[in-house]
MMTF fields as JSON, N, C-alpha, C and O atoms, coordinates in Angstrom:
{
  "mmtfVersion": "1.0.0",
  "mmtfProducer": "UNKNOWN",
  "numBonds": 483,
  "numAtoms": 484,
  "numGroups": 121,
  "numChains": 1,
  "numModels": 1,
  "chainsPerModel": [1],
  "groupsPerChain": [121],
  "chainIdList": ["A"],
  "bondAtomList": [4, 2, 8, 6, 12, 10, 16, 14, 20, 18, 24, 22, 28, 26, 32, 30, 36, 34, 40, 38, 44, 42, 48, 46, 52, 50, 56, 54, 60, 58, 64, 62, 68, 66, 72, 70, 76, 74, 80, 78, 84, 82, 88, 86, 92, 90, 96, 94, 100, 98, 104, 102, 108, 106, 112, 110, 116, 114, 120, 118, 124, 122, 128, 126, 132, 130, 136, 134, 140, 138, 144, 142, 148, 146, 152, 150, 156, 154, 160, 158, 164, 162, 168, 166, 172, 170, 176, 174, 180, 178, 184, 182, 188, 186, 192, 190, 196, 194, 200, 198, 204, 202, 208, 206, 212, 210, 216, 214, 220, 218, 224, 222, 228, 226, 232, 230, 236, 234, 240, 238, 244, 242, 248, 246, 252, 250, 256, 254, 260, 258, 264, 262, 268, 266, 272, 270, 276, 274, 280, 278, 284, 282, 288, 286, 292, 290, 296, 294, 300, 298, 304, 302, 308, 306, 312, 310, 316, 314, 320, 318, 324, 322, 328, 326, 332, 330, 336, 334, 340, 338, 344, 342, 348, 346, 352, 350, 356, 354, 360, 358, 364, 362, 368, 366, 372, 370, 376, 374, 380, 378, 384, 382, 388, 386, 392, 390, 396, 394, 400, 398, 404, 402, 408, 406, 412, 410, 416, 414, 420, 418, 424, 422, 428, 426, 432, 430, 436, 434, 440, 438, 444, 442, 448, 446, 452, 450, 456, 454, 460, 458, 464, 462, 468, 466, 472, 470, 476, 474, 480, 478],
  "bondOrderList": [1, 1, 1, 1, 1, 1, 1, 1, 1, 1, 1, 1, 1, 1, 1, 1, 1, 1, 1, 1, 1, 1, 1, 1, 1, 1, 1, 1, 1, 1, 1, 1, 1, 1, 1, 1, 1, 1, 1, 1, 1, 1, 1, 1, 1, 1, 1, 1, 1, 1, 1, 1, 1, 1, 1, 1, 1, 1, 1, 1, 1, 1, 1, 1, 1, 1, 1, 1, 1, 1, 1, 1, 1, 1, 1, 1, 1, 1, 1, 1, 1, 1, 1, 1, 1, 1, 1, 1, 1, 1, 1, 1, 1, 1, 1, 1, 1, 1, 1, 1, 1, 1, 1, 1, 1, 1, 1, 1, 1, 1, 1, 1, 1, 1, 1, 1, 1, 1, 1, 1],
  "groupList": [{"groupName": "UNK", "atomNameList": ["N", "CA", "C", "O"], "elementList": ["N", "C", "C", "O"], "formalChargeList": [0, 0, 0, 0], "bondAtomList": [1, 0, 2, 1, 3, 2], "bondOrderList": [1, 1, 2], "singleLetterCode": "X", "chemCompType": "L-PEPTIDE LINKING"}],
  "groupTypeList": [0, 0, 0, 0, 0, 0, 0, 0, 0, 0, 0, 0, 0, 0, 0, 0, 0, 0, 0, 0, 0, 0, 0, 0, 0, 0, 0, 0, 0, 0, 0, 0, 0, 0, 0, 0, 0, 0, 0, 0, 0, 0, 0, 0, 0, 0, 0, 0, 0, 0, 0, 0, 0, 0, 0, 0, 0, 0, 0, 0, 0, 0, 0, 0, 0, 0, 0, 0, 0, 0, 0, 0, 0, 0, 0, 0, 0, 0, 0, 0, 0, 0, 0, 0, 0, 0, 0, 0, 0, 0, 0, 0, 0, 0, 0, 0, 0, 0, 0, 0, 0, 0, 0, 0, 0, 0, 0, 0, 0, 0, 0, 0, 0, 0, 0, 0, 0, 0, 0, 0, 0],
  "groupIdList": [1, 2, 3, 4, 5, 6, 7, 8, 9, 10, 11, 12, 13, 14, 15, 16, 17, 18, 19, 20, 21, 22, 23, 24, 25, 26, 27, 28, 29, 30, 31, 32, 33, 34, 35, 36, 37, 38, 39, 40, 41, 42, 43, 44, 45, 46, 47, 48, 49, 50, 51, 52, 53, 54, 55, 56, 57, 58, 59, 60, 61, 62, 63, 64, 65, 66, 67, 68, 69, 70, 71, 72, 73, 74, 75, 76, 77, 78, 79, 80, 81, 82, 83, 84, 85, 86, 87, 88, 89, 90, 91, 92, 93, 94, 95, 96, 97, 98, 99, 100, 101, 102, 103, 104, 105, 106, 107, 108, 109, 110, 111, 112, 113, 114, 115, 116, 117, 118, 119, 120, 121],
  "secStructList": [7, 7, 1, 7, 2, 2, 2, 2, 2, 2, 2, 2, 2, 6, 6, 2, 2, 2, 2, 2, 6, 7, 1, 7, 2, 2, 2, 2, 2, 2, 2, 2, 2, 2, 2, 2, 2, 2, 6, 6, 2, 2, 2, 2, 2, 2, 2, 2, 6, 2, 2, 2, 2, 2, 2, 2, 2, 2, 2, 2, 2, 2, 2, 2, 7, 7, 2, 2, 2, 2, 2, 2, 2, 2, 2, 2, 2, 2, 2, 2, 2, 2, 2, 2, 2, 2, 2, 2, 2, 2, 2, 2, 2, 2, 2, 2, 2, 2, 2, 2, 1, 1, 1, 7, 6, 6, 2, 2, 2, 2, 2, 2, 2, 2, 6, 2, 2, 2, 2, 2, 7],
  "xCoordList": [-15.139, -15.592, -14.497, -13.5, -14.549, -13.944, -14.088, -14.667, -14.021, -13.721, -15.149, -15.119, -16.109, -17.375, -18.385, -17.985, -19.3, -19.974, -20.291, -20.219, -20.576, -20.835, -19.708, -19.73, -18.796, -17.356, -16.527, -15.465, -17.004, -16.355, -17.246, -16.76, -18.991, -19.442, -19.113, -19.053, -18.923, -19.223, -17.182, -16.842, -16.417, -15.117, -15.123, -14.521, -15.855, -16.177, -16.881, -16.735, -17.549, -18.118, -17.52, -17.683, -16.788, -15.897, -14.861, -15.854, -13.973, -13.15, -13.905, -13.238, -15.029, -15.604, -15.63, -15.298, -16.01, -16.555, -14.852, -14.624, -14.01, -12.583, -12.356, -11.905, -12.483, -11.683, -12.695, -12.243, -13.903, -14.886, -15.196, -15.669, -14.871, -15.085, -14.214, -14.53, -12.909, -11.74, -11.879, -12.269, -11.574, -11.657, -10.698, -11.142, -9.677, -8.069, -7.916, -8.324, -7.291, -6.871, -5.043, -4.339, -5.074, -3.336, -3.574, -2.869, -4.454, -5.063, -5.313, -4.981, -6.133, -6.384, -5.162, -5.075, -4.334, -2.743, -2.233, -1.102, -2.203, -1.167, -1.689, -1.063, -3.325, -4.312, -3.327, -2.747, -3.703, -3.029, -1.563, -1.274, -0.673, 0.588, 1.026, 2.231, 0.301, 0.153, -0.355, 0.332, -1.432, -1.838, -0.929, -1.051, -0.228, 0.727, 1.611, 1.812, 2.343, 3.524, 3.297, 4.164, 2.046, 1.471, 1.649, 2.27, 0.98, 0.692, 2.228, 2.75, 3.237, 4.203, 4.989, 5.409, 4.958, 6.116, 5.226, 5.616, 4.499, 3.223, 3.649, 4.029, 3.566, 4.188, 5.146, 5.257, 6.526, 7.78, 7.667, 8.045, 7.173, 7.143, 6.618, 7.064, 5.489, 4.65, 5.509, 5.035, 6.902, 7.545, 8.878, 9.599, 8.956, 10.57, 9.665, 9.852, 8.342, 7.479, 7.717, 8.34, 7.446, 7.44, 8.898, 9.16, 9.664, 11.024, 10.815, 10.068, 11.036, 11.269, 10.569, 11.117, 9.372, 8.572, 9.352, 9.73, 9.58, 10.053, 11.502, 11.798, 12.12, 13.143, 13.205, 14.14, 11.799, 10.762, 11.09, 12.039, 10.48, 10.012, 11.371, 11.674, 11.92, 13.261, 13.98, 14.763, 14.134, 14.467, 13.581, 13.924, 12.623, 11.377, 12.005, 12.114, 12.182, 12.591, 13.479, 13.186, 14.485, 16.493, 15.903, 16.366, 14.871, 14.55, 14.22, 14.902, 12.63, 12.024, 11.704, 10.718, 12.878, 12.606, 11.449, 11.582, 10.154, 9.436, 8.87, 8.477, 8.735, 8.592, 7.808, 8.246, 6.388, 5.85, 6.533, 6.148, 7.268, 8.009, 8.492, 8.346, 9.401, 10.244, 9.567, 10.314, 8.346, 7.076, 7.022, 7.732, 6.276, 5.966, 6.982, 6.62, 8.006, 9.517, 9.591, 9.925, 9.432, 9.851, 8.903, 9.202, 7.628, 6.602, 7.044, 7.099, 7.208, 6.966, 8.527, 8.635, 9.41, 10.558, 10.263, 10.425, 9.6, 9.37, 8.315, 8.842, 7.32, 6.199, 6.622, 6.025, 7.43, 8.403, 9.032, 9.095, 9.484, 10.995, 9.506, 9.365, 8.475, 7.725, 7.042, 7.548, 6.348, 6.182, 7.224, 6.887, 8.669, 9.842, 9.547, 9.012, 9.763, 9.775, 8.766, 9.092, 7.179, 6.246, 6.119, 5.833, 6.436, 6.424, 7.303, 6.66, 8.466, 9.626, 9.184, 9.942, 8.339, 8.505, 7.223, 7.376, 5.948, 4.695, 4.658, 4.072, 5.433, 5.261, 5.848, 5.298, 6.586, 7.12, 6.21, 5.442, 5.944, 4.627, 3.067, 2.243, 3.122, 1.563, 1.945, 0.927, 2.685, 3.182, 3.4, 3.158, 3.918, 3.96, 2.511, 2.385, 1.156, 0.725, -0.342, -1.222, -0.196, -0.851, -0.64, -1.546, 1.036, 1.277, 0.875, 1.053, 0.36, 0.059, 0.564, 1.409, 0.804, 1.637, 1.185, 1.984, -0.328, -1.04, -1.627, -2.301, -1.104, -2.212, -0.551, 0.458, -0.752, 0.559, 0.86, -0.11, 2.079, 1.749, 1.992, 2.407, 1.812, 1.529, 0.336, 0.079, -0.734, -2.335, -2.579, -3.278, -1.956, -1.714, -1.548, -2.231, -0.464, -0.005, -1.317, -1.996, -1.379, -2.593, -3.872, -4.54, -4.451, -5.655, -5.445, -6.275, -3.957, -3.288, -3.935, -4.744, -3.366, -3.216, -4.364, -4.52, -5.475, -6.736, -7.672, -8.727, -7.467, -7.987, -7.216, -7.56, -6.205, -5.741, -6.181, -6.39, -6.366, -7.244, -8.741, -9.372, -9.318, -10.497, -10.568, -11.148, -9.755, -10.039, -9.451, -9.572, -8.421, -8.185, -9.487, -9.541, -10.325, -11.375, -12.473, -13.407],
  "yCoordList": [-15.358, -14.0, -13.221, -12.94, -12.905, -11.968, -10.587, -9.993, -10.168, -8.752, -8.689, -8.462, -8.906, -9.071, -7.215, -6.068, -7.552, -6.634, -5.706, -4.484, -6.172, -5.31, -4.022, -2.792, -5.045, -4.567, -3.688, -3.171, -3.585, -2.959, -1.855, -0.73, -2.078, -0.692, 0.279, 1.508, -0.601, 0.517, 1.396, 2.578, 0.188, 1.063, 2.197, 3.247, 1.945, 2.912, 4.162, 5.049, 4.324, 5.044, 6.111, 7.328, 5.215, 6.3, 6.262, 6.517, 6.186, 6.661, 8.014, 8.936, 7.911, 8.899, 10.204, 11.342, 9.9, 11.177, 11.587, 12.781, 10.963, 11.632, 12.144, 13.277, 11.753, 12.195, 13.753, 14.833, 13.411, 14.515, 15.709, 16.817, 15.274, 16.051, 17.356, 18.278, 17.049, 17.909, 19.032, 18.998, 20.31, 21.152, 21.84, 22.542, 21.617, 21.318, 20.458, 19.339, 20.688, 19.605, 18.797, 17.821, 19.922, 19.152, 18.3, 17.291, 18.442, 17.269, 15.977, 14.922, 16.148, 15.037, 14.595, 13.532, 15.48, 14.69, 14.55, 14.298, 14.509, 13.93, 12.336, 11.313, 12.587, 11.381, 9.612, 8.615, 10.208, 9.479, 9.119, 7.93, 9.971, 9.639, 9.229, 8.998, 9.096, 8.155, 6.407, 5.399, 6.451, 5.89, 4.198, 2.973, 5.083, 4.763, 4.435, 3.235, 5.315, 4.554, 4.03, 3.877, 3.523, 2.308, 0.95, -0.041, 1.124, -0.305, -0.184, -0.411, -0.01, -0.017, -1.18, -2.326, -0.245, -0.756, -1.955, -2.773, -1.927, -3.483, -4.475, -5.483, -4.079, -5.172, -5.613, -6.836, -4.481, -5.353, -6.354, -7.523, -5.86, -6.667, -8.354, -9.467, -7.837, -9.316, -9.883, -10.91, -9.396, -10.466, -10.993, -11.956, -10.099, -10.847, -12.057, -13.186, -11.542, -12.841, -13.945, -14.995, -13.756, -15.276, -15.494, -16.686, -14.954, -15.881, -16.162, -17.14, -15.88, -16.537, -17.92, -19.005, -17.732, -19.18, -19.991, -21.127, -19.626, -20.243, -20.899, -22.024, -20.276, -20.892, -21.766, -22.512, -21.576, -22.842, -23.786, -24.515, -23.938, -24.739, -25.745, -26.906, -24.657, -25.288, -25.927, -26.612, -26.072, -26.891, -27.863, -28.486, -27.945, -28.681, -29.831, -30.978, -29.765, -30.06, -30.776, -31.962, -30.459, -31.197, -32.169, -33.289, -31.626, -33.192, -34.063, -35.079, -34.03, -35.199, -35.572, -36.219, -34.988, -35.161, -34.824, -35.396, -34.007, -33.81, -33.227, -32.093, -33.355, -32.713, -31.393, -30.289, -31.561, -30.395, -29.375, -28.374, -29.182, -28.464, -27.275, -26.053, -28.602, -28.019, -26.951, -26.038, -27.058, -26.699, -25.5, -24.55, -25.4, -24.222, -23.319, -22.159, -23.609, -23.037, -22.293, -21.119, -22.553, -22.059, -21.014, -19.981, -21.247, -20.502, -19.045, -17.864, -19.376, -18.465, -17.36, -16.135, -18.351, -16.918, -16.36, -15.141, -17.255, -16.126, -15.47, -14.816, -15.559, -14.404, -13.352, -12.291, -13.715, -12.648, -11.944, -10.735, -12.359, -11.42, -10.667, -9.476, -11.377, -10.158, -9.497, -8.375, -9.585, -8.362, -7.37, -6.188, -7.705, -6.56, -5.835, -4.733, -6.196, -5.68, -4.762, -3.619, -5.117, -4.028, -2.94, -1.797, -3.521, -2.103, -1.502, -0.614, -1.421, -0.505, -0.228, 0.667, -0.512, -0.144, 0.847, 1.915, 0.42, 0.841, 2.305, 3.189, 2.261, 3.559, 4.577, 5.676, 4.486, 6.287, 5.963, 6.906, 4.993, 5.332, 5.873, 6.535, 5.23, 5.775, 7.414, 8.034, 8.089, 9.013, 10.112, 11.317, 9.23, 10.67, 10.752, 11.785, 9.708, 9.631, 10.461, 11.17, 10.32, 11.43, 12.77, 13.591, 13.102, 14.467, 15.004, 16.222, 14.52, 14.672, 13.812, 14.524, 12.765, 12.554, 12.358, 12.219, 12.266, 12.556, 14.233, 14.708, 14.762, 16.451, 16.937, 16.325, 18.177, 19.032, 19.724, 20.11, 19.838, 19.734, 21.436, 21.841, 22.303, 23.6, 23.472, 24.072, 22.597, 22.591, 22.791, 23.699, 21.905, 21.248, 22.214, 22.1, 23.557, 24.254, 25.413, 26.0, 25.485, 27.022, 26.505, 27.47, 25.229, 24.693, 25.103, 25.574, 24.711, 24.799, 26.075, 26.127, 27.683, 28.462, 29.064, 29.897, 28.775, 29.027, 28.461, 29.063, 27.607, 26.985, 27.596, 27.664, 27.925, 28.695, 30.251, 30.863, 30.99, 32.418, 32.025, 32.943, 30.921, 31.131, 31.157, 32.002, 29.899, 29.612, 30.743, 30.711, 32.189, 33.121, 34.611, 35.623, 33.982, 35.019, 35.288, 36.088],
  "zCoordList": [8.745, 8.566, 7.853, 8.517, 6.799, 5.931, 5.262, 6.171, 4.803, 4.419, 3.343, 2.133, 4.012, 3.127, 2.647, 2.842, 2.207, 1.484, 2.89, 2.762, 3.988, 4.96, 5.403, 5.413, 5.732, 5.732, 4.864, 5.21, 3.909, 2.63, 2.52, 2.406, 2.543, 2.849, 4.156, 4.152, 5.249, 6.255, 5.903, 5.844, 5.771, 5.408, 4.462, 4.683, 3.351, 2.253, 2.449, 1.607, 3.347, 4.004, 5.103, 5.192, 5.882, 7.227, 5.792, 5.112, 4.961, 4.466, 3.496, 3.027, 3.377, 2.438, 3.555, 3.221, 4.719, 5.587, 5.651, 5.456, 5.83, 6.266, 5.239, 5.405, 3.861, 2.845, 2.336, 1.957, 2.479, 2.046, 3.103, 2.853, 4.12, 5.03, 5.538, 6.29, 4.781, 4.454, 3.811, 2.643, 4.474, 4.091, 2.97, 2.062, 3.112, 2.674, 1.978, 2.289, 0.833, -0.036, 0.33, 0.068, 0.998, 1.601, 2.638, 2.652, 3.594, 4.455, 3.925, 4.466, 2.445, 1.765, 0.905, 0.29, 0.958, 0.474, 1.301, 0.885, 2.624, 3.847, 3.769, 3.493, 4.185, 4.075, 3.17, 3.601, 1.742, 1.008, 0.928, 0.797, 0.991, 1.27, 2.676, 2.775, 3.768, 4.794, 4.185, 4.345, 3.632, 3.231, 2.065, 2.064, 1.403, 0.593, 1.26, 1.448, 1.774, 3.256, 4.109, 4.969, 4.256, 5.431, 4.639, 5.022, 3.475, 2.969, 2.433, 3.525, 1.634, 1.222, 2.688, 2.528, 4.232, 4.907, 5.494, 6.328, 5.155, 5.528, 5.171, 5.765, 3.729, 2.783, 3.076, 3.169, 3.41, 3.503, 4.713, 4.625, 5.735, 7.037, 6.77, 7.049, 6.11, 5.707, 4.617, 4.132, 3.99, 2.96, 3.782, 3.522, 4.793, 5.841, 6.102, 5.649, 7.141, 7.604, 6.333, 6.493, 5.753, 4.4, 4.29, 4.454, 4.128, 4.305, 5.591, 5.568, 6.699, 7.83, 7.687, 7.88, 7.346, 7.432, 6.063, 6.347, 4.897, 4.211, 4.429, 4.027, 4.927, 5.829, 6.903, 7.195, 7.653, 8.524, 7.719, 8.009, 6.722, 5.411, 5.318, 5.594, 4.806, 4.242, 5.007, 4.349, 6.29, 7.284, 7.981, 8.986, 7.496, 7.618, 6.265, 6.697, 5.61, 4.249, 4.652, 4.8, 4.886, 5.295, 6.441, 6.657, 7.117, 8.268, 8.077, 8.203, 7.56, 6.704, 5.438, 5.085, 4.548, 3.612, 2.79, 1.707, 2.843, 2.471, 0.941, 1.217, 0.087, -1.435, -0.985, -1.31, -0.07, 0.13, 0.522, -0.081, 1.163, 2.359, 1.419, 1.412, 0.307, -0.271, -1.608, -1.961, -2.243, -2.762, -1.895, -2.224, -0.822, -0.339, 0.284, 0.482, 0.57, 0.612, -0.66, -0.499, -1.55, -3.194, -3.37, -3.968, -2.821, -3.6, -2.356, -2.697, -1.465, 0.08, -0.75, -0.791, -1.243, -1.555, -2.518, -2.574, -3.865, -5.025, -3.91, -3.01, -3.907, -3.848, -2.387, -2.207, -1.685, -1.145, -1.856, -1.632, -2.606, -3.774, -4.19, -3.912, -4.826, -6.055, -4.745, -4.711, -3.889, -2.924, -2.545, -2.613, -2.081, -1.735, -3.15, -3.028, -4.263, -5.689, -5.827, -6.147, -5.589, -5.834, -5.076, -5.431, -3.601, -2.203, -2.911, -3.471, -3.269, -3.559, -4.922, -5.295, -5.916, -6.644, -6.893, -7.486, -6.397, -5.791, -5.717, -6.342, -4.8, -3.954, -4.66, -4.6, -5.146, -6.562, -7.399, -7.588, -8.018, -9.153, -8.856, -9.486, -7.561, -6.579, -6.293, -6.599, -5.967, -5.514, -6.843, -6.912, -7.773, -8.765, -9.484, -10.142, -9.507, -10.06, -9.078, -9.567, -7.878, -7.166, -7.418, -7.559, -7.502, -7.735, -9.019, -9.031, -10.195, -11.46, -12.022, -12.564, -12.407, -13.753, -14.804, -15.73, -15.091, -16.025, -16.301, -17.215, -15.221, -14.93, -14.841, -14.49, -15.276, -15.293, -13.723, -13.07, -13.237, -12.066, -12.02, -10.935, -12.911, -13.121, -12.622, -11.578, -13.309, -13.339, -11.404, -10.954, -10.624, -9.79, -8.844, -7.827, -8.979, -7.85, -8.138, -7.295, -9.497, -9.71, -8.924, -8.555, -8.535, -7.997, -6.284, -5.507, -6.043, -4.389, -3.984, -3.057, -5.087, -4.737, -4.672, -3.778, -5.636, -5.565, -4.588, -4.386, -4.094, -2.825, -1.385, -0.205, -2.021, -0.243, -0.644, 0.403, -1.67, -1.637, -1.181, -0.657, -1.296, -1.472, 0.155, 0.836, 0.66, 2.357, 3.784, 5.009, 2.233, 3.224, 3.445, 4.144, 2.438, 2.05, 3.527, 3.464]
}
């Protein structure tokens, strides 16, 4: 059982009522920059996990001699190294690209301020 069409709608769905249901647009930027710093420190956790096991590996390797061992040892540290690499690198590009980095972030504060007159009306 995996992350199937059912699963992906009903998630798509409770993420729509939280995100739409917001009255506040700074709610819906806490939202996301939670969001972003979840999966970011996820990642790192899940790339120590792969060295540790790759280090399993690798002493799995020095015992019985194994070619596999030594194969999935290799693959477990690169694709650790390129996960530490994207979390850290991820997360300022997700982050400025939220704050504008295509939209002027002039555009950005005049929308803030017009949405907090409208919600003091």
């Amino acid at each position: 059982m995996g992350f199937d069409n059912y699963s992906a709608n009903f998630f798509f769905r409770i993420v729509g009522i939280f995100i739409l249901g917001e009255n506040d647009i700074i709610n819906v930027d806490g939202y996301l920059n939670s969001i972003i710093s979840f999966l970011s420190s996820a990642i790192l956790f899940v790339a120590l996990g792969m060295i540790l096991i790759g280090l399993l590996f690798r002493i799995f390797n020095k015992l019985i001699s194994h070619p596999a061992y030594s194969r999935w040892s290799n693959r477990l540290f690169l694709f650790s190294g390129i996960s530490i690499v994207l979390s850290i690198v991820v997360k300022p590009v997700l982050l400025y690209i939220r704050l504008g980095g295509g939209v002027k972030r002039s555009t950005l504060l005049v929308m803030l301020v017009i949405q907090e007159q409208i919600s003091n009306m």
